[in-house]
LOVO-63241 format. One line per 2 residues: number of its first residue (from 1); for each residue x, z, y of N, C-alpha, C. Coordinates in nm, 4 decimals, m for minus. Example, Ala and Ser with C-alpha at 12.3 -4.5 7.8 and 13.67 -1.06 7.14 Angstrom:
// LOVO-63241
1> 1.3190 0.7800 m0.5690 1.2300 0.7800 m0.4500 1.3200 0.7800 m0.3300  1.2850 0.7080 m0.2250 1.3670 0.7140 m0.1060 1.2900 0.7870 0.0030
// end
This chain:
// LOVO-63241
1> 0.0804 0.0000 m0.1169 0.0000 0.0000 0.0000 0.0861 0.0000 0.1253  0.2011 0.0809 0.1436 0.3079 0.0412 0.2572 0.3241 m0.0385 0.2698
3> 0.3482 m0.1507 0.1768 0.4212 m0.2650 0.1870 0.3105 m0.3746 0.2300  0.1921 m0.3425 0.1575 0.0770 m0.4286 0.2510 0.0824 m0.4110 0.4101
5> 0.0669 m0.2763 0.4352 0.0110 m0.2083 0.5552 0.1702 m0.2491 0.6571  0.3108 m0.2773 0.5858 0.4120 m0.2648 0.6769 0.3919 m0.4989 0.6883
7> 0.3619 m0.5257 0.5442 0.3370 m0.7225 0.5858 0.2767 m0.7473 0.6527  0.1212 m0.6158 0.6982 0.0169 m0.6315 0.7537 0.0540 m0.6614 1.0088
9> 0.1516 m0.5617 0.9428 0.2004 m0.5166 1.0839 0.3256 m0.6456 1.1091  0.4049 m0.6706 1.0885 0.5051 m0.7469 1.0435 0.5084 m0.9139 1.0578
11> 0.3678 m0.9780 1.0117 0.3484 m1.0677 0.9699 0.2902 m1.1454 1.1393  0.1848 m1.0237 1.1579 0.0988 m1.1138 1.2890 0.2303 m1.0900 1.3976
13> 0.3581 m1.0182 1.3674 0.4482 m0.9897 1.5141 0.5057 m1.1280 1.4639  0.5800 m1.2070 1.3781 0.6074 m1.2819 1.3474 0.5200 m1.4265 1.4078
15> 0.4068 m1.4521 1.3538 0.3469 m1.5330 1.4045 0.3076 m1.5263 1.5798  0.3146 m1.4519 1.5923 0.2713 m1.4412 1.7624 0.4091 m1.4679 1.8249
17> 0.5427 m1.4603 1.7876 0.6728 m1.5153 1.8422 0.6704 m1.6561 1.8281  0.6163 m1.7175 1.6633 0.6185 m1.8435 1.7112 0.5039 m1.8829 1.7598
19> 0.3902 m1.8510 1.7837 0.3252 m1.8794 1.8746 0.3672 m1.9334 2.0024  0.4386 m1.8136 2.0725 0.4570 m1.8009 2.2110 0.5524 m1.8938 2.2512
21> 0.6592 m1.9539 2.1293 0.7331 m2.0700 2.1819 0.6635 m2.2095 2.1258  0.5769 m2.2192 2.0336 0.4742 m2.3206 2.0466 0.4056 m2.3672 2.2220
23> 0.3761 m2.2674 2.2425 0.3194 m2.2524 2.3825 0.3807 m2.3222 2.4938  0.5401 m2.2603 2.4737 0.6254 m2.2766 2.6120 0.6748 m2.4465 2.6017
25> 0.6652 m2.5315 2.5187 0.7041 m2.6382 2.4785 0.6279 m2.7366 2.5766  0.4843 m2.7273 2.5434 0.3573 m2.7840 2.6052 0.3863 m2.7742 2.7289
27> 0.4177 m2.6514 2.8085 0.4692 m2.6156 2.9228 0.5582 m2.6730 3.0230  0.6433 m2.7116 2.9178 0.7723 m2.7762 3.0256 0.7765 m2.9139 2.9827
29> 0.6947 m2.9583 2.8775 0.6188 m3.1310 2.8783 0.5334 m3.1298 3.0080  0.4409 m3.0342 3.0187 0.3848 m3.0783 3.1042 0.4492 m3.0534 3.2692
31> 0.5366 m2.9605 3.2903 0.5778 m2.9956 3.4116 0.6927 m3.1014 3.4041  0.7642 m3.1646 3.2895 0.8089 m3.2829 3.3234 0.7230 m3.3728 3.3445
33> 0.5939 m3.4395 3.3117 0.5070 m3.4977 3.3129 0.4566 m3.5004 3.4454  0.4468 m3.4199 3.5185 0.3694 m3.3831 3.6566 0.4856 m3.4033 3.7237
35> 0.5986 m3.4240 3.7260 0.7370 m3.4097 3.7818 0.7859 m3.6102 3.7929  0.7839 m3.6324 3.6819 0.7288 m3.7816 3.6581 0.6462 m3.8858 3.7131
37> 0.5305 m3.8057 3.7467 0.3972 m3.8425 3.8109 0.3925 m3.8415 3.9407  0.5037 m3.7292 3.9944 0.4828 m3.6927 4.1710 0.6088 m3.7996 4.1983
39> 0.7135 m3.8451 4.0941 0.8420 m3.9198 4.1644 0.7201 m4.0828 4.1576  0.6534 m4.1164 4.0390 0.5967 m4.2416 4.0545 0.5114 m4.2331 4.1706
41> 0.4124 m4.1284 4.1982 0.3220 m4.1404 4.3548 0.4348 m4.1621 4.4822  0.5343 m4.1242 4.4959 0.5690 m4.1354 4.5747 0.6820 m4.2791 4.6139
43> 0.6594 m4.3068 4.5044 0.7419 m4.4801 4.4920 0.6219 m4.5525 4.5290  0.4701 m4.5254 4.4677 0.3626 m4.6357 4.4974 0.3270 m4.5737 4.6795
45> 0.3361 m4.4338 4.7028 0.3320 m4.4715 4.8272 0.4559 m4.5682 4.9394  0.5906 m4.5743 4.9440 0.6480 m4.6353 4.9942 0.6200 m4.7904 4.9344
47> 0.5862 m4.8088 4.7879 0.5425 m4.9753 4.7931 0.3800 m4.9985 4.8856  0.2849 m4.9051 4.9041 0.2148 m4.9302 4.9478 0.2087 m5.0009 5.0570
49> 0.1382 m5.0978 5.0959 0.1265 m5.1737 5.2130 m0.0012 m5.0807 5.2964  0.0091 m5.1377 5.3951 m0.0471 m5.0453 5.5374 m0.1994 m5.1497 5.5654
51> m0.2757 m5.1177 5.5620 m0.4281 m5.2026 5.6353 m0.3810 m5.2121 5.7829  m0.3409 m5.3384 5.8536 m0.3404 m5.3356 6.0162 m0.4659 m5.2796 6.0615
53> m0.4738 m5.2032 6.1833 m0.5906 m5.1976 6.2537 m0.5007 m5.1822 6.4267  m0.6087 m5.2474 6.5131 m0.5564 m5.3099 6.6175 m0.6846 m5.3537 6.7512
55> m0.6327 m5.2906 6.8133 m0.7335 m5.2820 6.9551 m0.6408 m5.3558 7.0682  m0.7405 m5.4166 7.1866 m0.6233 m5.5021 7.2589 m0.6863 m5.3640 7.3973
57> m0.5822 m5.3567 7.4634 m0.5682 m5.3424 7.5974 m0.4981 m5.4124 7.7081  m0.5182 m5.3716 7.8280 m0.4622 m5.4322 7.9421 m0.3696 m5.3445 7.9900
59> m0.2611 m5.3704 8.0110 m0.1570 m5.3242 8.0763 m0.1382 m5.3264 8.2135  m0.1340 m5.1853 8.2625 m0.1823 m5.1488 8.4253 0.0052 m5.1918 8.4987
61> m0.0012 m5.2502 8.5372 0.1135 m5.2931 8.6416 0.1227 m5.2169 8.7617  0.2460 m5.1556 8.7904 0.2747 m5.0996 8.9557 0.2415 m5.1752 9.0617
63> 0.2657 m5.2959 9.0848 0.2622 m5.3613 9.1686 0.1487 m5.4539 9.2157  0.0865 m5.4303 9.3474 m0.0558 m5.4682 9.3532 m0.0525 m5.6560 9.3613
65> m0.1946 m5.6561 9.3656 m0.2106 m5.8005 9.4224 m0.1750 m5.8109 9.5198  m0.1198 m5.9508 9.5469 m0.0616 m5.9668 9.6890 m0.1733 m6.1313 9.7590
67> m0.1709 m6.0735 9.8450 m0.3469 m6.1440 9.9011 m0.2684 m6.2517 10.0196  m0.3245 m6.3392 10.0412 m0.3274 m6.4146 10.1940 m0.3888 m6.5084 10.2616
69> m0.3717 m6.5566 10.3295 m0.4705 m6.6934 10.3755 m0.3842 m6.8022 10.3346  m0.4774 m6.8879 10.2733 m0.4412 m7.0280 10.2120 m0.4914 m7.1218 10.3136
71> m0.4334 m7.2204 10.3493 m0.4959 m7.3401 10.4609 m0.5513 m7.4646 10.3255  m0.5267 m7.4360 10.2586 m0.5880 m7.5697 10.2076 m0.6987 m7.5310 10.1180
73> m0.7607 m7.3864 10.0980 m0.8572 m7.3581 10.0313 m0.9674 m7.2457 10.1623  m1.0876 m7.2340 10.1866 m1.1683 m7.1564 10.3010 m1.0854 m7.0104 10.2103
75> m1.0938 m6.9013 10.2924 m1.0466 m6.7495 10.2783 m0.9255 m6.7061 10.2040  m0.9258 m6.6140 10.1711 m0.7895 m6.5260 10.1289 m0.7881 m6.5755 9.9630
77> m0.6502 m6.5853 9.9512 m0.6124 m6.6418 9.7877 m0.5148 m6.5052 9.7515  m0.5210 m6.4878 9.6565 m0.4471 m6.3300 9.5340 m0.3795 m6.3935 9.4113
79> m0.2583 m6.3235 9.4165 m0.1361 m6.3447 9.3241 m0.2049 m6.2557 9.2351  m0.2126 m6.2829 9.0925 m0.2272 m6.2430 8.9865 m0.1249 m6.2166 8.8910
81> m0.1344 m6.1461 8.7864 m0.0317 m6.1200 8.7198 m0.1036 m6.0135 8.5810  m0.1312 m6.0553 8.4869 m0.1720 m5.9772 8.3561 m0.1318 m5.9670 8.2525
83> m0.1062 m5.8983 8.1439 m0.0619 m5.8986 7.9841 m0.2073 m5.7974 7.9186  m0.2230 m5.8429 7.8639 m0.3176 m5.7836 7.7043 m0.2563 m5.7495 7.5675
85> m0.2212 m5.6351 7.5312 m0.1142 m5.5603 7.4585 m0.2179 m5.5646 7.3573  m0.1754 m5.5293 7.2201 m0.1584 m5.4327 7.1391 m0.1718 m5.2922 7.1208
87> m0.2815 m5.2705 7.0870 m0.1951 m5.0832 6.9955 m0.3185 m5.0643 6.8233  m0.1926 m5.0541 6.7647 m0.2107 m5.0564 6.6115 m0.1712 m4.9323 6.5497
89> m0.1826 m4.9485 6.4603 m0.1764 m4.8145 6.3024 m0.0085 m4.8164 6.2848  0.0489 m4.9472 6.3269 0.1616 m4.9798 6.3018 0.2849 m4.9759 6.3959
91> 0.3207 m4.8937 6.4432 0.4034 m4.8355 6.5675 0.5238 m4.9261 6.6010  0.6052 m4.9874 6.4914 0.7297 m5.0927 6.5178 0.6540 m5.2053 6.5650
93> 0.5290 m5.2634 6.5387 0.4995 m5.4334 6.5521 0.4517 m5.3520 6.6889  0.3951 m5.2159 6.7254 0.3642 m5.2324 6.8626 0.4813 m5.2171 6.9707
95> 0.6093 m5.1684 6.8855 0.7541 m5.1575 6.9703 0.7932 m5.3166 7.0084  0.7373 m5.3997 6.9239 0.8362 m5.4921 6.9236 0.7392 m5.6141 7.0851
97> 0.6385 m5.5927 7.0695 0.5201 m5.6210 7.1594 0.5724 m5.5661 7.2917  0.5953 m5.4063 7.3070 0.6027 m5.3788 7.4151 0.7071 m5.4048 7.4872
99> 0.8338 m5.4149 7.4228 0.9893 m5.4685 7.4715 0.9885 m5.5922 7.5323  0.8692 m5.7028 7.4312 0.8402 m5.8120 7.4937 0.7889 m5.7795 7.6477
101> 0.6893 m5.7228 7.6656 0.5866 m5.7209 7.7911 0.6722 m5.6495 7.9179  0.7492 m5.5191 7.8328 0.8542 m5.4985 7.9392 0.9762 m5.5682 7.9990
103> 1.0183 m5.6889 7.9234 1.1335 m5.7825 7.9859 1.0505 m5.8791 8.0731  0.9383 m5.9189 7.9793 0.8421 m6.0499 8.0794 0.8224 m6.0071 8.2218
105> 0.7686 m5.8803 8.2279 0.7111 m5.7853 8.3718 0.7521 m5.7063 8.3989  0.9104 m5.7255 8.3992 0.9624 m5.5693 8.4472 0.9150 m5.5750 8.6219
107> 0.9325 m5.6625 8.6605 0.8861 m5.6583 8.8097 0.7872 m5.5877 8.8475  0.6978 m5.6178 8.7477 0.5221 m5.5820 8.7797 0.5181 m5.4645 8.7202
109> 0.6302 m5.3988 8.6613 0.6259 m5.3053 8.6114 0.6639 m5.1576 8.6475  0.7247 m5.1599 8.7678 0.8016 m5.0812 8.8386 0.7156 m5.0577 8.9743
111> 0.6879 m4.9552 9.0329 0.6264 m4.9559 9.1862 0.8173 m5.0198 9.3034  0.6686 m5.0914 9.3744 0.7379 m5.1896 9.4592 0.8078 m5.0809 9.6406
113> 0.9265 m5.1321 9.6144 0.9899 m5.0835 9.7628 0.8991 m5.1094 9.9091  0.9102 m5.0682 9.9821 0.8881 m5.1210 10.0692 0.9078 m5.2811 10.1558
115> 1.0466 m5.3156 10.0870 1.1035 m5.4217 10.1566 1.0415 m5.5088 10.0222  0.9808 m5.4753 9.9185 0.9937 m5.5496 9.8256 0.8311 m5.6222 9.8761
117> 0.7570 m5.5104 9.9273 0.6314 m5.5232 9.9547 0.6256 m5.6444 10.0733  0.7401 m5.6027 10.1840 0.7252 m5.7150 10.2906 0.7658 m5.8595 10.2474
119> 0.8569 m5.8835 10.1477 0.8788 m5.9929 10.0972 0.7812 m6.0526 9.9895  0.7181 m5.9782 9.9196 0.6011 m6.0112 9.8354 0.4650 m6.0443 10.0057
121> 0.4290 m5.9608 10.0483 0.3540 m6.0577 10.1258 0.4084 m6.1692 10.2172  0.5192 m6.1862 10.2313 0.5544 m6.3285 10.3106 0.5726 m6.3917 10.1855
123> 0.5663 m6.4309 10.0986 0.5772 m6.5195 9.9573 0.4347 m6.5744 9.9650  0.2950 m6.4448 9.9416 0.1823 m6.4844 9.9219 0.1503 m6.5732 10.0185
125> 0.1873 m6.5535 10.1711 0.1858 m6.6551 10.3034 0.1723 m6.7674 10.2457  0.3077 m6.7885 10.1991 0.3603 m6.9653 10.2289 0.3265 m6.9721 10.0546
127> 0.2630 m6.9123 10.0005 0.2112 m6.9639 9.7967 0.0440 m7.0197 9.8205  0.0642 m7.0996 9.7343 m0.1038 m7.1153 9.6946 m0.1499 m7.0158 9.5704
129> m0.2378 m6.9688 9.5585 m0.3153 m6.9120 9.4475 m0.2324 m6.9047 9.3539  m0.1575 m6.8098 9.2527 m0.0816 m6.8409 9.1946 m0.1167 m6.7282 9.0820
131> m0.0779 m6.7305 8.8782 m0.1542 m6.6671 8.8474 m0.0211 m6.6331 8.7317  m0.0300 m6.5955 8.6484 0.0373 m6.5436 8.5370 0.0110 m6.4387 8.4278
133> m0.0166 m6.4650 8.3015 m0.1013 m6.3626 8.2289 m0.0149 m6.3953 8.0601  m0.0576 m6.3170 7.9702 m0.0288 m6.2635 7.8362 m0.1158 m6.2290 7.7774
135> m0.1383 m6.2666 7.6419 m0.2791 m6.2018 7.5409 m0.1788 m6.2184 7.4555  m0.1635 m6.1014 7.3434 m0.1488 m6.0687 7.2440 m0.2947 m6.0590 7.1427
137> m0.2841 m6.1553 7.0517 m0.4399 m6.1261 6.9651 m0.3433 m6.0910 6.8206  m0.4217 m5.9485 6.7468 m0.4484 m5.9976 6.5737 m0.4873 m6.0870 6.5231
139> m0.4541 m6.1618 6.4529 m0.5072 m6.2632 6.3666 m0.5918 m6.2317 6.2663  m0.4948 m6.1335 6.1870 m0.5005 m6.0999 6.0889 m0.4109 m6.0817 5.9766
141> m0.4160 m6.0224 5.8361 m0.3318 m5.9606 5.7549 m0.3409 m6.0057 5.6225  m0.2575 m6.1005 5.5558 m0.2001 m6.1667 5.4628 m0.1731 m6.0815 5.3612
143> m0.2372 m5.9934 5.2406 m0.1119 m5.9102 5.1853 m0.0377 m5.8552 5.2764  0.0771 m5.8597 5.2635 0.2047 m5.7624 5.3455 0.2184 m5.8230 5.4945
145> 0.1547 m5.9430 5.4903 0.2222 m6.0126 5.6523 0.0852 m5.9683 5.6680  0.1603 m6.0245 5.8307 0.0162 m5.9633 5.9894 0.0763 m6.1012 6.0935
147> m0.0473 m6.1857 6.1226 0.0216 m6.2984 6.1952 m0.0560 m6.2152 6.3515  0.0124 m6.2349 6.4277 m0.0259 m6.1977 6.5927 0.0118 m6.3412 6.6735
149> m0.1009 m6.3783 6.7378 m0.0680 m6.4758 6.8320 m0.0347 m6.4317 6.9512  0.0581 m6.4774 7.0184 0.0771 m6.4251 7.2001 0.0650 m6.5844 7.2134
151> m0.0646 m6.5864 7.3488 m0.0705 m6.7050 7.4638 m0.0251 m6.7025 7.5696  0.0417 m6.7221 7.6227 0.0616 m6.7253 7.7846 0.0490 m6.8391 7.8856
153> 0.0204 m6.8160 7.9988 m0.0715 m6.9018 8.1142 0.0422 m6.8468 8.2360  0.0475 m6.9616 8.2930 0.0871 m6.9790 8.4443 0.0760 m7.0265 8.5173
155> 0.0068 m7.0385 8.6235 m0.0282 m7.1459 8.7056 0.0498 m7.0999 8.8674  0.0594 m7.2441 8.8948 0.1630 m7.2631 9.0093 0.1032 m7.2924 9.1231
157> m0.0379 m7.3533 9.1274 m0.0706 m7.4545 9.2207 m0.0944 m7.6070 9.1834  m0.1783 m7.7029 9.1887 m0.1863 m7.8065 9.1023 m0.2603 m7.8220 9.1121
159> m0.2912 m7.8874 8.9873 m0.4186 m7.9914 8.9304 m0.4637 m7.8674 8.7971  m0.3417 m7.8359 8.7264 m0.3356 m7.7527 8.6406 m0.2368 m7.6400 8.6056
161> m0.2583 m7.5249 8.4927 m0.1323 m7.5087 8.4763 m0.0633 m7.4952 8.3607  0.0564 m7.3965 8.3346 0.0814 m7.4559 8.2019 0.0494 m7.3468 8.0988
163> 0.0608 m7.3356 7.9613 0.0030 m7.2710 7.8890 0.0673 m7.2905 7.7593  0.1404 m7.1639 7.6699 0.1973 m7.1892 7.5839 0.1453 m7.1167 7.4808
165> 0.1872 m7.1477 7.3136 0.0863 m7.0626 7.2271 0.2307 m7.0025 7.1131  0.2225 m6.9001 7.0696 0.3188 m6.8616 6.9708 0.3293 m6.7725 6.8655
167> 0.2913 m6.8085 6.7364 0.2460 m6.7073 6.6569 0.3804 m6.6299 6.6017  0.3178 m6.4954 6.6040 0.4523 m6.4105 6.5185 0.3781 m6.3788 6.4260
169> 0.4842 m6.3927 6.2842 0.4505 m6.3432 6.1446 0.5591 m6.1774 6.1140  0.4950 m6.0837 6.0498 0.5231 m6.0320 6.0210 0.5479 m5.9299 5.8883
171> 0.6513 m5.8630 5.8409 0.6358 m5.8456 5.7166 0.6567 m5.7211 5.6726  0.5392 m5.6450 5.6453 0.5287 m5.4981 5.6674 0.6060 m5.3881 5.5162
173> 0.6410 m5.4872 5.4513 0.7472 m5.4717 5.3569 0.8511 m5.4343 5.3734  0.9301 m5.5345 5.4260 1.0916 m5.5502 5.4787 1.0661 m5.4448 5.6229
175> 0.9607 m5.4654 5.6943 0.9484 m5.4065 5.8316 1.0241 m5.5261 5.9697  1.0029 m5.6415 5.9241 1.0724 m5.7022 6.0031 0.9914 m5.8202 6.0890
177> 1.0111 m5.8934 6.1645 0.9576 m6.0444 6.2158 1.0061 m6.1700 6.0925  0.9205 m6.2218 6.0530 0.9887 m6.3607 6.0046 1.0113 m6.4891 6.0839
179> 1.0821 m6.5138 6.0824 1.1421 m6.6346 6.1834 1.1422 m6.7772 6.0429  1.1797 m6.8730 6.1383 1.1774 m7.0209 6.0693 1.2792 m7.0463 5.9262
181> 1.4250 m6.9443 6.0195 1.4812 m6.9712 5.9426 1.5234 m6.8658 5.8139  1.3951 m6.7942 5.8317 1.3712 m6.7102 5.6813 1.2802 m6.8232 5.5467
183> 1.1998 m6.8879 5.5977 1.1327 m6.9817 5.5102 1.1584 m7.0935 5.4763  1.2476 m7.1588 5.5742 1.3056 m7.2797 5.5287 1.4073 m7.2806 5.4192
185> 1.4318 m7.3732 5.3651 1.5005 m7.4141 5.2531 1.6377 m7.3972 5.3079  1.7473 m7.3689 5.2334 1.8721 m7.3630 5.2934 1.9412 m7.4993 5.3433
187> 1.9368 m7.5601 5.4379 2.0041 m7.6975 5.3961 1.9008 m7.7760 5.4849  1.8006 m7.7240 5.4830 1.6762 m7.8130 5.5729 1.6437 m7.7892 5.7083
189> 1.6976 m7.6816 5.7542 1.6371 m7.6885 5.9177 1.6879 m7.7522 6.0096  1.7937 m7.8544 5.9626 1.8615 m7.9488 6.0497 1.7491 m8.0826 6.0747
191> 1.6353 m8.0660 5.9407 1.5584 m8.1896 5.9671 1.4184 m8.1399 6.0359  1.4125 m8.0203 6.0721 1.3173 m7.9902 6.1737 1.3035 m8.0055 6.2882
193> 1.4805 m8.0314 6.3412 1.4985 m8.0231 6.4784 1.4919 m8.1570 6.5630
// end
């Protein structure tokens, strides 16, 4: 009967040790597993691509209209000057936008001197109507690219004026602009020109 009563005691301490490293096995499968799982989420988030979203605004310039009398039109004619920006989800394509708008208009961008003011209205004097503007539009989003058109308008005085169109592609992958001579064939952009 000891020997029952000591297998009795003996037996379940035995099984409950290997129990308890049965247990711990499952354990550290599963935090390699979850360890595994958080390095793959965080690879599909950096492959993840970004949804553009994109609102246009107008960009407020320092420097006012500059007004005057025109003789070849009845009343006062105004120098114009506008850009229509960007602002997106995507902070570099809106860096790369604004560097643009700030080299185009640094003029218009800065409050004007005094002397700058007296020479801007003797300009408007002797100018006809004269105008200058920028639109940045979304296009839209390709997979990983985002094409943005910028138009720009200038008019001098005339009959008309002139007006240019220029799409930028972009590639939210690399994080970069694609240019011509990313897509062309090696060897071929000599027959584009």
């Amino acid at each position: 009967m000891n020997k029952t009563m000591l297998g009795l005691v003996v037996i379940p301490l035995i099984l409950s040790g290997c129990v308890k490293k049965a247990e711990e096995k499952p354990v550290e499968k599963a935090e390699k597993t979850s360890n595994i799982k958080a390095n793959e989420d965080s690879q599909k988030e950096e492959n993840q691509i970004p949804a553009m979203i994109a609102s246009s605004f107008l960009v407020k310039f320092e420097q006012p209209k500059i007004c005057g009398p025109n003789p070849d039109v009845e009343g006062v004619v105004c120098t114009s000057k506008e850009a229509i920006a960007l602002k997106s989800n995507i902070g570099w394509i809106d860096q790369v936008i604004d560097k643009e708008i700030r080299k185009d208009y640094a003029d218009a961008l800065t409050p004007a001197s005094e002397k700058q003011k007296q020479l801007n209205q003797t300009q408007a004097e002797g100018l006809n109507n004269w105008s200058e503007s920028v639109v940045y539009r979304f296009n839209g989003q390709f997979g990983q690219y985002v094409q943005i058109s910028k138009v720009s308008s200038e008019y001098s005085g005339g009959a008309h004026g002139i007006s240019t169109f220029e799409d930028y592609i972009f590639d939210l992958k690399s994080k970069k602009r694609i240019g011509l001579k990313d897509i062309v064939v090696n060897g071929k952009m000599d027959a584009l020109k």
